[in-house]
N, C-alpha and C positions, 0 to 999 in steps of 0.2 A: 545587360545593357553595356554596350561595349562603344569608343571612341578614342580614337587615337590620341589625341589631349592630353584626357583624362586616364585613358588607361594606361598611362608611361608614367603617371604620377609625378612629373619633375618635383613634385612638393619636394620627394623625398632624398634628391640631394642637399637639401637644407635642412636636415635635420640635426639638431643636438645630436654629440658623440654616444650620449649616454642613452639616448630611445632608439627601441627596434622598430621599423616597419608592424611587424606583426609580434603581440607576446601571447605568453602564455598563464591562461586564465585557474585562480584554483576556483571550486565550486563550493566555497564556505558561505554560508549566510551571513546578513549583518549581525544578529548576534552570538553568531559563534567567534567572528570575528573582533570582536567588541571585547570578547571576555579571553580572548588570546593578549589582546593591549594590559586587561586589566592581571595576569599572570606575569605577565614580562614588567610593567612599570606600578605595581600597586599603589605606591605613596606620590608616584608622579603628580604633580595638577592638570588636570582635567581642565575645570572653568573656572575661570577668576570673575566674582561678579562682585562688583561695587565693594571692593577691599577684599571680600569674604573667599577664598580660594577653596574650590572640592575635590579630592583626589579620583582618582580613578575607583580604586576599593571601594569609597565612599558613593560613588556614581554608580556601582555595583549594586551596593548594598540599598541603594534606593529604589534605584530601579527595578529589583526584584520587589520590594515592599507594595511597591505601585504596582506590578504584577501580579502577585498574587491575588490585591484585592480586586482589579479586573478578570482576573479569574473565578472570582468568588461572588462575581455579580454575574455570569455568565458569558464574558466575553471569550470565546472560540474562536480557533484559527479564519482568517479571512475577513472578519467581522471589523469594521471601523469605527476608530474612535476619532474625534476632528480637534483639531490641537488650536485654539483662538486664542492666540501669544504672543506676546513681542519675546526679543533671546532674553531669559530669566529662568532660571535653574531649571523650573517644573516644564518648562520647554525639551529642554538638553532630555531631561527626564522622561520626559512622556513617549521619545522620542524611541528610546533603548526598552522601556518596559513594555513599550506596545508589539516591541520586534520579540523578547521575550517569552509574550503570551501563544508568540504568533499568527497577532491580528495586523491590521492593517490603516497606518491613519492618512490624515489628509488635513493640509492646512487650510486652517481659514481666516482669512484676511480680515481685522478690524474694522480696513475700508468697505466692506462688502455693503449693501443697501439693506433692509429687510427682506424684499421678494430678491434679490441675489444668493443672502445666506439662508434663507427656505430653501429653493433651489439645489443648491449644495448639497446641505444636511438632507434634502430628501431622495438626492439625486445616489449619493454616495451610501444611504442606508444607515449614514451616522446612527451609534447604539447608543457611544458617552461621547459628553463634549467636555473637556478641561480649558477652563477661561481663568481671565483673572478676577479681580473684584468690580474694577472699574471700568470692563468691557463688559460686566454681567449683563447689563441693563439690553444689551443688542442680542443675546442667547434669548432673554425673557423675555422679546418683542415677538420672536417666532416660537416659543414655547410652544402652544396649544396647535401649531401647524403642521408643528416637526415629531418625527417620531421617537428624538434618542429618547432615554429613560434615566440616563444619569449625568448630572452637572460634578465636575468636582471643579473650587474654585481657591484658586491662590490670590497671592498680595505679592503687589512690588518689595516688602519688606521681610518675607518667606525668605530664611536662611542669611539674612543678613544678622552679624552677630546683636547679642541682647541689646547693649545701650544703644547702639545705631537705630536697631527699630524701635524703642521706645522713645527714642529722642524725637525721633524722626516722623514721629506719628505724632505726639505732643504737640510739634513746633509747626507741626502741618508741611514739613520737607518731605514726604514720601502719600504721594497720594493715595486716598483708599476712598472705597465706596461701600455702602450697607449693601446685604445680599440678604435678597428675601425668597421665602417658599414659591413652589412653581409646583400649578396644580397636574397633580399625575406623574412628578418626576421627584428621584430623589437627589437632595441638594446639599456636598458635602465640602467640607475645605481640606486642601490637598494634606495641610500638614496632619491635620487628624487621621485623611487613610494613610500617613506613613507612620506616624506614634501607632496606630492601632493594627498595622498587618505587618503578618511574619518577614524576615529577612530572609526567607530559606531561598536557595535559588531555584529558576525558572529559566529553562529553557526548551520550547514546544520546536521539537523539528521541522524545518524550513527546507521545503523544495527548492533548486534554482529555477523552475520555473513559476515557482510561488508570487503571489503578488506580494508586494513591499508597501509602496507608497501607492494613494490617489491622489495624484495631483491637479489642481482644475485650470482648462485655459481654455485661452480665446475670448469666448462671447462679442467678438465684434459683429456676427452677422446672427448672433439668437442666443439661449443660454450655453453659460459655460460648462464647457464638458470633461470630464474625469477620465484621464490619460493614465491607462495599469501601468505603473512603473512595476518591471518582475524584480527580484533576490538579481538576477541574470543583468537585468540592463544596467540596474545599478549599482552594483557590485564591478561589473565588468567597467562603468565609466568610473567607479572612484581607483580602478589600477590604472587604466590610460589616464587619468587626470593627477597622481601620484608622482607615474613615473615620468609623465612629461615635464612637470612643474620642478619635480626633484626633489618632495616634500620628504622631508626627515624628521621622526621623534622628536628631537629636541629643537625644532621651529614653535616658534610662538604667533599664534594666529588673529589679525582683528581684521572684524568684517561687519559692517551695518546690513550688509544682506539680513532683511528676516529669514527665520527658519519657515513659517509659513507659505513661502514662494520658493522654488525649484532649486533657485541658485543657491539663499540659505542651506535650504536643505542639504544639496549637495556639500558646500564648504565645511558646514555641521556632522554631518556623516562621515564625509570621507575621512577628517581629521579627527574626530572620536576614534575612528578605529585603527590608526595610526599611531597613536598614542602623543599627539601634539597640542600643545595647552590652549584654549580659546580663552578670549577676553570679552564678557557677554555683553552686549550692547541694548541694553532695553528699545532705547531711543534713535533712531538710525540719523533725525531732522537734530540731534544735541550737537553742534561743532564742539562745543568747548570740550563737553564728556571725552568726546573722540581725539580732542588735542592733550587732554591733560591723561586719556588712557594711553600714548604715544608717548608720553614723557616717562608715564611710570612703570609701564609693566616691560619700553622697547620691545613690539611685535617684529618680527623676523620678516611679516608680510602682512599686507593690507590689503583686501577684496572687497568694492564699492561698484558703488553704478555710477555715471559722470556725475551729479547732481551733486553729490555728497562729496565728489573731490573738489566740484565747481565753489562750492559753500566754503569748503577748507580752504584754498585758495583766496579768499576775501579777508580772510581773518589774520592779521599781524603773528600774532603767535604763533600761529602753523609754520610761518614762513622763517621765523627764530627758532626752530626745533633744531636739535641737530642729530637727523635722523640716518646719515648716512655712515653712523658708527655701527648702526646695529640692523636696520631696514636693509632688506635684499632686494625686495623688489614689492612694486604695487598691480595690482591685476584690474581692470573695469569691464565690465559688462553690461549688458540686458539694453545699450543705446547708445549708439553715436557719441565717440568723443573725438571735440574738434583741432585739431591739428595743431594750432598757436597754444592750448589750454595742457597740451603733452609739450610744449616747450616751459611752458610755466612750471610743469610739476617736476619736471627732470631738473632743472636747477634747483630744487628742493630735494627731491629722490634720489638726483644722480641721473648721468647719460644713460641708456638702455635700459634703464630700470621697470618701464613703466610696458605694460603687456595689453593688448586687448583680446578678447577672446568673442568667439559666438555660441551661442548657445540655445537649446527650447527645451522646455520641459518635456518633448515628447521623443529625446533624445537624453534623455536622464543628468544633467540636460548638455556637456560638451560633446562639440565635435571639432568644431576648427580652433586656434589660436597661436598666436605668433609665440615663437622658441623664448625659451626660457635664457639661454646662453646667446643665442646665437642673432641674426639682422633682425631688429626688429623694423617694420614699415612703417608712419605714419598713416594712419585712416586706415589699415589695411587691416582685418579681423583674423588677421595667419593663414594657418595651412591645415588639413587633415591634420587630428590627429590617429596616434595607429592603429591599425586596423577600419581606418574608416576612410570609403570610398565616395567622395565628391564630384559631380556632375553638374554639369548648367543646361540648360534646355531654354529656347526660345516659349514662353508661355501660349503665343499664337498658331506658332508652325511647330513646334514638338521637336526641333532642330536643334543636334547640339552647336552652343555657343563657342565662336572663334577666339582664340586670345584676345583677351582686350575687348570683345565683345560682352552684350552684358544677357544673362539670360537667370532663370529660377534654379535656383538651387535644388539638387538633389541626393540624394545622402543615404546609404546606409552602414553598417557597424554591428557589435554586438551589443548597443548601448540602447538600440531602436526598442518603445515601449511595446505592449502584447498586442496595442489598441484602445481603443475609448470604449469609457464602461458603457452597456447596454445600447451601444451606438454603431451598429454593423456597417450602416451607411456611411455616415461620417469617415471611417474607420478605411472602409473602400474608395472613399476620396483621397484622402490625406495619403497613403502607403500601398502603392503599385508594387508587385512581383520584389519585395521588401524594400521600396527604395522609397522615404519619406519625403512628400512634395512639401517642403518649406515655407510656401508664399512668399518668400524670399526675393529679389531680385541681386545679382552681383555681378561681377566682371574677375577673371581670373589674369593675372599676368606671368610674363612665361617664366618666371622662376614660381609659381604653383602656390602664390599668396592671391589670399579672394579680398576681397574689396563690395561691402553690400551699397549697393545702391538705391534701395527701395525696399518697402513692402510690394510685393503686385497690387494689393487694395489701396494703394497710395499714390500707383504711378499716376499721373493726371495726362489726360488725352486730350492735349488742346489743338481741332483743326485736323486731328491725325499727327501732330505730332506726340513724339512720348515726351514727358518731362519729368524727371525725377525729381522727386521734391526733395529729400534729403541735400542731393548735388545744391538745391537751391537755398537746402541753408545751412549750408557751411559757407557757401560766397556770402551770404546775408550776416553770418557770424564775424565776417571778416572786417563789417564797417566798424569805423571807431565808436559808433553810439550804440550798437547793439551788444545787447548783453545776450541774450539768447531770442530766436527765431524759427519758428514751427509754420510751414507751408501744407497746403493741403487744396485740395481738387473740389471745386462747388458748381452746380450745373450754371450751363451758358444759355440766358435765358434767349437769346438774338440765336442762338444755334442750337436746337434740343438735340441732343444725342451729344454735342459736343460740352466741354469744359471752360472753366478759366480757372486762373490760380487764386487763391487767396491767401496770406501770410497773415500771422499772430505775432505782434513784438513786444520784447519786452528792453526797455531801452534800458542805456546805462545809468545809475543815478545822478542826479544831479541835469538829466536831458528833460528839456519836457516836449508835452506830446504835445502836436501844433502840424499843421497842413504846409510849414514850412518843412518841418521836419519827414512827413512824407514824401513831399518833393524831393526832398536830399535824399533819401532814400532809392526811391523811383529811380533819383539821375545817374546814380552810383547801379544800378542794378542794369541799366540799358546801355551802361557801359560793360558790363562784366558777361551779361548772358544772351541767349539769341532773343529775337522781341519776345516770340511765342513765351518764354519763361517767365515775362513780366509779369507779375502780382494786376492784376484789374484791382483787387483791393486789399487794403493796409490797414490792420486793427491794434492799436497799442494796446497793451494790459498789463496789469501790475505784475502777476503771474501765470504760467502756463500751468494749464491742470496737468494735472501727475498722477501716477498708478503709487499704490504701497510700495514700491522699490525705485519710484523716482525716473519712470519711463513716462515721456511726453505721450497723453493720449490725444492723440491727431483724429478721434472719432468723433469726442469731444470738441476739440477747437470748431472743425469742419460742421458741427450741428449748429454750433455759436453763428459762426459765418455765414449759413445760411438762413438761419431764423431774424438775421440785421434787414 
């Protein structure tokens, strides 16, 4: 697929001095890679969790422990175990022994429902599942449904040194939950299978086209589906994501990303095997955790979704840090951040400090994001990164999109996943003659930075015309009452086939909600946008519902709106 546009790449005279268009890939697995870090920095720190620091050796030596006994219960190459964790050591860990074994895991989200996490685990073949104490209780709801065979189960207070967790258990500071039998399955705590199984090492030879991770997405139009991440995609995205960012050994890393979800994983990976210390975040919704981990450990870089910068940002303290002694730069992903809110953090961060990227899990998961060194854009989600070829396509007419025109993104790389497990069709949707349909909608400007303007399942059709709803709420972000604002498409009952708009606010504190207030709203809105954009209807709410990583679910909102 070929276009004059896109095929001249303009991205690529704006690249950092220090990234090549295209590099050169080696073909080492994640654990061989792993254990090259742990020869070159052995005593380095690995993870610093709640005081308690673990070296690399030591993240070695565990990881094998945890391997073996996965071995010893028959877990074989390709075989998945499903990781149900917030970041807490047996996380990091489970992470390295399952590559190890050379099995295969797959995170599972805390938030997930019962009939979601059946789904999953039966979707994915899960054998063992590793949880913690105080999520057991959602593993043993789908017990008797699911078919793994083995629980091993940690505690927030695992590895933290003695009087910490005795204290801390006593005084009731470190939560913990009773773990009981589960009929048919056997039910162990992690630190037992690491007191009780060998340190010998473990390393099961890894294809690059081997599968690595299953990762689960979507679900907005039926269940979620498991994206083969290979040794290949993801290995090749943690070199482009490396050498773009200019990640070096002795960078110190915090990131509320769970490991659970794609981006985690990525940041978690790729920095494991680079040899750069992570500061483990149980809690991603803790501000304080997160202000007083910025005081004390000074991270080099910080990687959030807006939600998490949005919270930081409110809190006096954050804004007293003085973090531009040590902080290089801050990264945001997985959702729209609004343009005033990158002026607030850079006078905390520093001028150009502040990066956005885009990313999917079915792209392991980066592909575009703005330079490291070099202009960053406002609202703009960067440029390829290298080796990876971007395209716009009109979603209706199959037309590539003109500068400045806005069309679906299209994309491939060496980062692009094998396909979704046991899902041929789906699989033939999503990825034509290799090139990944995104659902995406953006606009490219002629220096070769993209700019997303939609999901396709979010454009709203009102009348025939398009309307982008994100476009509508960043002008909605702009009013002085609004704290954040989520628009979304509900059918037109006076026009079937057609739409109208509907918005979710959430006002600032101290506003109250009142039909004056809508009106200001409404009057400020018919001043800023064409009619067709105007909201028919205005719903205040305390909060906007959120996914595990702090992305606005607009599936959500839009069921609300219509069910009023």
């Amino acid at each position: 697929m070929n276009n004059d546009v896109y095929s001249q790449k303009p991205w690529l005279k704006h690249y950092d001095r220090h990234v090549a268009p295209n590099l050169s890939y080696e073909t080492k697995s994640f654990a061989e890679k792993f254990l090259e870090i742990v020869k070159k920095y052995p005593d380095k720190t690995a993870l610093i969790y709640m005081g308690t620091h673990i070296t690399f050796i030591q993240l070695d030596e565990l990881s094998n422990r945890l391997a073996n006994y996965l071995q010893g219960i028959g877990i074989k190459p390709d075989d998945v175990v499903g990781l149900h964790l917030p970041n807490i050591p047996a996380h990091y860990i489970g992470v390295v022994a399952v590559q190890k074994a050379g099995g295969v895991t797959t995170g599972l989200s805390p938030l997930l429902t019962p009939p979601e996490m059946e789904h999953q685990l039966n979707d994915s073949k899960t054998k063992v599942v590793i949880t913690l104490d105080i999520l057991f209780e959602k593993i043993a709801e789908v017990s008797n449904a699911a078919q793994f065979t083995h629980v091993i189960v940690t505690e927030i207070a695992d590895f933290l040194p003695g009087a910490k967790r005795v204290l801390g258990k006593l005084l009731k500071k470190i939560p913990t939950a009773p773990v009981n039998p589960l009929k048919g399955k056997e039910v162990v705590r992690f630190m037992d299978v690491i007191k009780q199984s060998p340190p010998a090492s473990v390393l099961v030879k890894r294809n690059w086209e081997d599968m690595i991770f299953m990762m689960y997405t979507g679900g907005t139009t039926g269940p979620a589906k498991g994206a083969i991440l290979t040794q290949k995609s993801y290995m090749s995205n943690r070199h482009q994501v490396l050498t773009w960012l200019d990640l070096q050994p002795e960078d110190i890393a915090l990131s509320a990303f769970p490991l659970f979800h794609i981006a985690g994983l990525a940041l978690g990976g790729f920095t494991m095997t680079q040899g750069i210390t992570q500061i483990c975040v149980p809690n991603p919704r803790d501000a304080h955790f997160l202000i007083n981990a910025l005081k004390t450990y000074q991270p080099s870089f910080v990687v959030n979704v807006p939600t998490v910068y949005f919270e930081l940002l409110k809190q006096p303290a954050f804004k007293k840090l003085n973090l531009k002694t040590h902080l290089k730069w801050c990264l945001s992903a997985a959702a729209p951040f609004p343009a005033e809110y990158i002026k607030s953090l850079e006078e905390i961060i520093g001028k150009g400090n502040f990066i956005e990227l885009y990313g999917m899990t079915e792209m392991s998961p980066v592909m575009i994001c703005n330079p490291r060194y070099g202009t960053k854009k406002a609202s703009s989600i960067g440029m390829p990164i290298s080796d990876t070829e971007v395209t716009l396509i009109d979603p209706e007419t199959g037309q590539f999109a003109k500068i400045g025109e806005t069309g679906e993104i299209i994309i491939k790389g060496p980062q692009l996943m094998k396909g979704y497990y046991n899902k041929p069709d789906e699989t033939a949707r999503a990825v034509k003659d290799g090139w990944m349909y995104t659902g995406d909608v953006a606009k490219m400007d002629e220096d070769g930075y993209f700019y997303i303007v939609d999901r396709v399942k979010d454009m709203v059709i009102v009348s025939g015309f398009k309307v982008f709803t994100r476009e509508l709420d960043e002008v909605l972000a702009q009013h002085p009452d609004v704290e954040i604002a989520a628009s979304v498409g509900i059918p037109d009952p006076e026009r079937p086939g057609s739409e109208r708009v509907g918005c979710a606010i959430v006002l600032k504190p101290g506003i109250e909600k009142s039909e004056q207030e809508k009106e200001k709203i409404l009057q400020y809105l018919k001043e800023h946008v064409a009619p067709y954009k105007v909201p028919k209807l205005i719903v205040f709410m305390d909060q906007l519902p959120t996914s595990g990583v702090g992305k606005i679910l607009k599936r959500e909102i839009k069921k609300m709106l219509v069910e009023m």
